[in-house]
C-alpha positions in Angstrom: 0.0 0.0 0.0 2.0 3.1 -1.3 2.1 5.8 1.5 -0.5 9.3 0.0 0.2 11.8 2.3 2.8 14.5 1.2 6.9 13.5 2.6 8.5 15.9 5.2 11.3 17.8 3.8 13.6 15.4 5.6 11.9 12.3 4.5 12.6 13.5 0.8 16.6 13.9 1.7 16.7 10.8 3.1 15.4 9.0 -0.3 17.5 11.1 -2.1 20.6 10.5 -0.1 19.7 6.9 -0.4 19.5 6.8 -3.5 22.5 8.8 -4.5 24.6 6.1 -2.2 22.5 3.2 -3.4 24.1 5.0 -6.7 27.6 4.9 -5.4 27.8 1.8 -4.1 27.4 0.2 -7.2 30.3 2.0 -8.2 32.4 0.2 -5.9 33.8 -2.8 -5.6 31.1 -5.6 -4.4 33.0 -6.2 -0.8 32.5 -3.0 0.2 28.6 -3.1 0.5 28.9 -4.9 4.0 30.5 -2.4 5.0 27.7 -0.2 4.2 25.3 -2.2 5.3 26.9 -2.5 8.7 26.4 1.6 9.0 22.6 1.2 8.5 21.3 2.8 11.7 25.0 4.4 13.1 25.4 7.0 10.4 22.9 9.8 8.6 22.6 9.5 4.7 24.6 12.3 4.3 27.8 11.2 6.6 27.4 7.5 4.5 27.3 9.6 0.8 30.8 11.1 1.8 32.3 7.8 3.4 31.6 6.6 0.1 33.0 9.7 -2.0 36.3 9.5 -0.2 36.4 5.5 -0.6 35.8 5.6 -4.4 38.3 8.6 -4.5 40.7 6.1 -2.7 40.4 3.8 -5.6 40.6 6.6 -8.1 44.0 7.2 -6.4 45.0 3.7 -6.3 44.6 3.4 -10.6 46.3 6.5 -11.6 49.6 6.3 -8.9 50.7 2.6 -8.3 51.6 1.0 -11.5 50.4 -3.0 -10.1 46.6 -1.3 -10.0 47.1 0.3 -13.5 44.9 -2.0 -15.2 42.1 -2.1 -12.9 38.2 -0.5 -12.9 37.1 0.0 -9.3 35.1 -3.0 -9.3 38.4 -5.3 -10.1 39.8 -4.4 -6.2 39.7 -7.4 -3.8 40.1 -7.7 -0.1 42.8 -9.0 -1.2 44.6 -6.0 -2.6 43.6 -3.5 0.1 44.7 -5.8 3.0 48.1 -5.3 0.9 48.9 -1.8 1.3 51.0 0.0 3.7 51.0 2.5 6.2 53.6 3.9 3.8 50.6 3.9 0.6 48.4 5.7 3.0 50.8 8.6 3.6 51.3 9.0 -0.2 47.4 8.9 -0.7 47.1 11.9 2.0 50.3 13.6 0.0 48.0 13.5 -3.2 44.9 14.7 -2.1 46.2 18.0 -1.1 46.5 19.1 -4.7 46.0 16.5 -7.6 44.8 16.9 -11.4 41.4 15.1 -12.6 39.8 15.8 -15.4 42.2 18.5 -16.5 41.7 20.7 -13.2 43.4 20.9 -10.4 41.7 19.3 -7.1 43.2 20.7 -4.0 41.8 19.5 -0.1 42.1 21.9 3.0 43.4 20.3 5.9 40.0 19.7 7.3 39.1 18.1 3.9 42.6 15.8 4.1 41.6 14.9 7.7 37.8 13.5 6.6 39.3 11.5 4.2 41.7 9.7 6.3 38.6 9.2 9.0 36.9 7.8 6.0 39.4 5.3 5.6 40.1 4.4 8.9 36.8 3.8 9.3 36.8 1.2 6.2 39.8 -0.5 6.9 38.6 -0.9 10.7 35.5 -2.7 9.6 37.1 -5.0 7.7 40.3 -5.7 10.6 37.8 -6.0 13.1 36.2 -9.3 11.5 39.5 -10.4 10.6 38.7 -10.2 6.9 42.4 -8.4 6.4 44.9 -9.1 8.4 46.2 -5.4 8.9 44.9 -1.8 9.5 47.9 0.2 8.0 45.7 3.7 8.8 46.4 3.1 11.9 50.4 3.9 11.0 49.3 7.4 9.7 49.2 10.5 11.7 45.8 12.7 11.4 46.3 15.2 9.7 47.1 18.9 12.2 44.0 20.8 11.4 44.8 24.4 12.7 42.5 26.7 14.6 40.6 29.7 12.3 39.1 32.9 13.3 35.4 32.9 13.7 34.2 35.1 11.3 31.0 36.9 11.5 29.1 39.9 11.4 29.2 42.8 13.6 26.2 43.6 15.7 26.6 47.2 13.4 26.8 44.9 9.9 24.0 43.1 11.5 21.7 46.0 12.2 22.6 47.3 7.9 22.5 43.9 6.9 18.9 43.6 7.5 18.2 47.2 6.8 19.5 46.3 3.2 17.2 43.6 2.9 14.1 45.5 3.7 15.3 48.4 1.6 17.1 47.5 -1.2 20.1 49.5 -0.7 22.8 49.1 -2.6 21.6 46.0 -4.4 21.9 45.9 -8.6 19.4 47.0 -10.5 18.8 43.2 -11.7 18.6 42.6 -8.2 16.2 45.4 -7.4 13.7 44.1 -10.2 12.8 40.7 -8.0 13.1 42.4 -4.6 9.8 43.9 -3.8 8.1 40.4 -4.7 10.5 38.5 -2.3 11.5 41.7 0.5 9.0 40.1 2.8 10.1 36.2 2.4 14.0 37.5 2.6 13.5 39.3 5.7 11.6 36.9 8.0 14.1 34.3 6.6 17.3 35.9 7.4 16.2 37.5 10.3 15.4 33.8 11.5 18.5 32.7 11.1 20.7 35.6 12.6 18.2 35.5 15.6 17.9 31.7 16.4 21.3 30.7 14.9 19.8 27.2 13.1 21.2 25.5 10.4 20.3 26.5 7.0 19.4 23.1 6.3 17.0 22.9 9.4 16.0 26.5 8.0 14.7 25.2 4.4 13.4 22.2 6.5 10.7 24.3 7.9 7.0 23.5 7.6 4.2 26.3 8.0 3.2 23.8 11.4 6.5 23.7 12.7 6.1 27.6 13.7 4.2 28.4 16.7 3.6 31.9 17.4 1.9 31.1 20.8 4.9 30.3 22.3 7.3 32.1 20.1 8.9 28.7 18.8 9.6 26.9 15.5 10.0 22.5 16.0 13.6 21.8 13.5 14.7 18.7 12.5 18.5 18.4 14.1 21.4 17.0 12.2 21.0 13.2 13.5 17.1 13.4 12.7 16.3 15.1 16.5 13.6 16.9 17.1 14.4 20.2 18.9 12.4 23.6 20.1 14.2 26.8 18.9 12.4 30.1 20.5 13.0 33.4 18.8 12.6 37.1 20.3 9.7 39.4 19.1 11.9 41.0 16.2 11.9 37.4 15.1 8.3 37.1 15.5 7.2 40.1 13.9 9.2 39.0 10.5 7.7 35.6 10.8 4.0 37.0 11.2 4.2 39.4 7.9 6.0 36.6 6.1 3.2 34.2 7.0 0.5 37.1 6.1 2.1 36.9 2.2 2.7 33.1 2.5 -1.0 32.1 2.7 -1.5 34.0 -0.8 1.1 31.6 -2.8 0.4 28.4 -4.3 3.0 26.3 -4.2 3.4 22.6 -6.2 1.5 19.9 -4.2 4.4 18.4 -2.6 6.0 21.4 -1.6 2.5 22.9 -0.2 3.4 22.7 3.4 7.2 24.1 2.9 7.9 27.5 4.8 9.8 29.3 2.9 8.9 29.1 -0.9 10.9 29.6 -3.4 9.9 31.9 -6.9 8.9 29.1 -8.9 6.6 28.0 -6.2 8.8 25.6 -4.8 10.5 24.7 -1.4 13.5 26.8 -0.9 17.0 25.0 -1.3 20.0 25.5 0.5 21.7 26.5 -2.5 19.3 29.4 -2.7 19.8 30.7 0.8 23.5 30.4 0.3 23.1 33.1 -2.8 20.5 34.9 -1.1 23.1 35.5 2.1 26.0 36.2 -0.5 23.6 38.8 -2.7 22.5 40.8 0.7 26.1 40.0 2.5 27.3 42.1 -0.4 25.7 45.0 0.3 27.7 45.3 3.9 30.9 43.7 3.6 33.4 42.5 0.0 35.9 41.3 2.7 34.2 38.9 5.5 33.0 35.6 3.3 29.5 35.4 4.8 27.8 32.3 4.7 24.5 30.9 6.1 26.7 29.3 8.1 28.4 32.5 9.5 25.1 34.0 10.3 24.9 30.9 12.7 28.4 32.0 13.5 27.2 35.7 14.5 24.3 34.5 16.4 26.1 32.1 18.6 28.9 34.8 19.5 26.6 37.1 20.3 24.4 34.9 22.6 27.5 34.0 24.6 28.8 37.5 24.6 25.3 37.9 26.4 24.8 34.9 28.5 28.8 33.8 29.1 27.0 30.3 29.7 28.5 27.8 27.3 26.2 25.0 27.9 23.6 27.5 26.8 24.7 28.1 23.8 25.7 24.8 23.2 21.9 23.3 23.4 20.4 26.3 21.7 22.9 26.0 18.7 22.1 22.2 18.5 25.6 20.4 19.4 25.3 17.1 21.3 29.0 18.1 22.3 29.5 20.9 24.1 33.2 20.1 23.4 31.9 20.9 20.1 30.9 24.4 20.9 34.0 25.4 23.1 36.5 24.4 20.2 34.4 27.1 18.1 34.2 29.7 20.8 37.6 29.4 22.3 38.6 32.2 21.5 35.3 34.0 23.8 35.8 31.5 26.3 39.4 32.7 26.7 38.9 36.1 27.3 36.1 35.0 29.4 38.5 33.3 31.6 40.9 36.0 31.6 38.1 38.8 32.6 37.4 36.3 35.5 40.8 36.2 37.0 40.5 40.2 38.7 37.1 39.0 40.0 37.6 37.2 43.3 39.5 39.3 45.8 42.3 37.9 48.5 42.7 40.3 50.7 40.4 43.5 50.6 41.9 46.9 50.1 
């Protein structure tokens, strides 16, 4: 009996994402889809998709630099062959991937990038040491890659106030630009302003369903990375964005299995992340041509500025969604720091 009532956004990712690794996995060589199968309720879609990426990137690596695999598709690898590498064919793999030539371009990996992959790979070769199917792990001989500390970058609670300004207004956008804002002003604003005053993901953002809002108790419901359920509240600025948007929203007519979607896109459609992402850069534009603002950055601003506020770590660590406040601190360090340091003239020895 086929299932009639219309899929939440994240139900539809997850088919995708499943089938985009059902996709890959025929790709790879046959062994390897125990592995996957053994991941079936541990990892998300998403985290399994790039697991996948890196491994068939391994193989890609393993054709085009060691002469013995020269001959070889993907799907000709054994157990066999990768229970015969070397610590030492690992390090040469993670010497490659921070700047090799496919397709005529040049591919080059950050450190963070280089550091997924060999996770990605530990992971694989672990699976298959653990049930004694190979009788070596040589990832384990390989160092993680040193994946150095960046400045948070963000807005300014001045760029913030101008940011928005510029979306309500206009200012400084192109005249290409101009020609589509008036129609969308209202959808921008509420959606923006949501995300610099809650500080959720963009993908939890897109996610949205007109239900998941409640203006009773100043709250949307998100879907968390993992597939949690979580309450976000927002302030009245929040709200007030919200409740025009929502005013305009019941007017559209969006396509039948996007007719529950929040925030709708021009051709009647759920809004993508890819969408957002230019909708932040178009508007970011109009404040700053030397801070890269992402969606994520906005998350980025909003979580700096509740700690400035709150100095409560563990706050901002549940409001911002990480299961890890570890997670949280290794992002803020830099506040928590200075924090600490403030701290140090407050408790007093001896009185004066």
């Amino acid at each position: 009996m086929s299932d009639k009532r219309t899929k939440t956004y994240t139900e539809q990712q997850n088919i995708k994402y499943t089938m985009k690794l059902r996709e890959l996995i025929n790709m790879l060589p046959n062994f390897c889809e125990q592995y996957f199968n053994s991941m079936e309720y541990s990892k998300q879609p998403r985290t399994k998709i790039a697991y996948a990426m890196d491994i068939k990137g391994f193989f890609e690596y393993l054709i085009a630099d060691i002469p013995k695999f020269a001959n070889y598709t993907i799907k000709d690898f054994t157990l066999e062959d990768i229970g015969q590498l070397s610590g030492l064919d690992i390090n040469n793999y993670m010497r490659y991937v921070k700047a090799y030539n496919k397709d005529g371009s040049i591919v080059t990996n950050s450190e963070r990038a280089a550091k997924r992959k060999l996770c990605s790979l530990r992971s694989f070769y672990s699976y298959y040491y653990r049930y004694e199917l190979i009788s070596k792990n040589p990832t384990q001989q390989v160092d993680m890659p040193k994946v150095h500390d960046q400045a948070i970058i963000r807005l300014e609670t001045n760029e913030v106030a101008e940011f928005l300004d510029n979306v309500e207004s206009g200012n400084k956008l192109t005249a290409n630009q101009l020609k589509r804002h008036e129609k969308l002003k209202c959808r921008d604003l509420a959606l923006l302003t949501l995300l610099l005053g809650t500080g959720i993901r963009v993908s939890e953002c897109v996610g949205l369903d007109i239900d998941n809002v409640d203006f009773d108790n100043d709250r949307i419901k998100v879907i968390r990375k993992g597939g949690s359920e979580s309450f976000v509240y927002f302030s009245d600025e929040v709200h007030t964005a919200l409740a025009d948007y929502m005013e305009e929203r019941k007017l559209l007519n969006p396509e039948p299995e996007h007719r529950n979607a929040l925030f709708i896109s021009a051709k009647n459609k759920r809004l993508c992340v890819r969408s957002v992402e230019l909708l932040v850069k178009k508007y970011a534009h109009t404040v700053t041509t030397v801070k890269h603002i992402t969606p994520h950055k906005l998350r980025s601003t909003y979580g700096t500025n509740l700690y400035q506020e709150t100095k409560d770590i563990y706050l901002v660590a549940d409001v911002l969604g990480h299961k890890d406040v570890n997670t949280t601190r290794k992002h803020y360090a830099e506040l928590v720091d200075e924090n600490k340091r403030r701290a140090k003239d407050v408790v007093r020895l001896r009185k004066d």
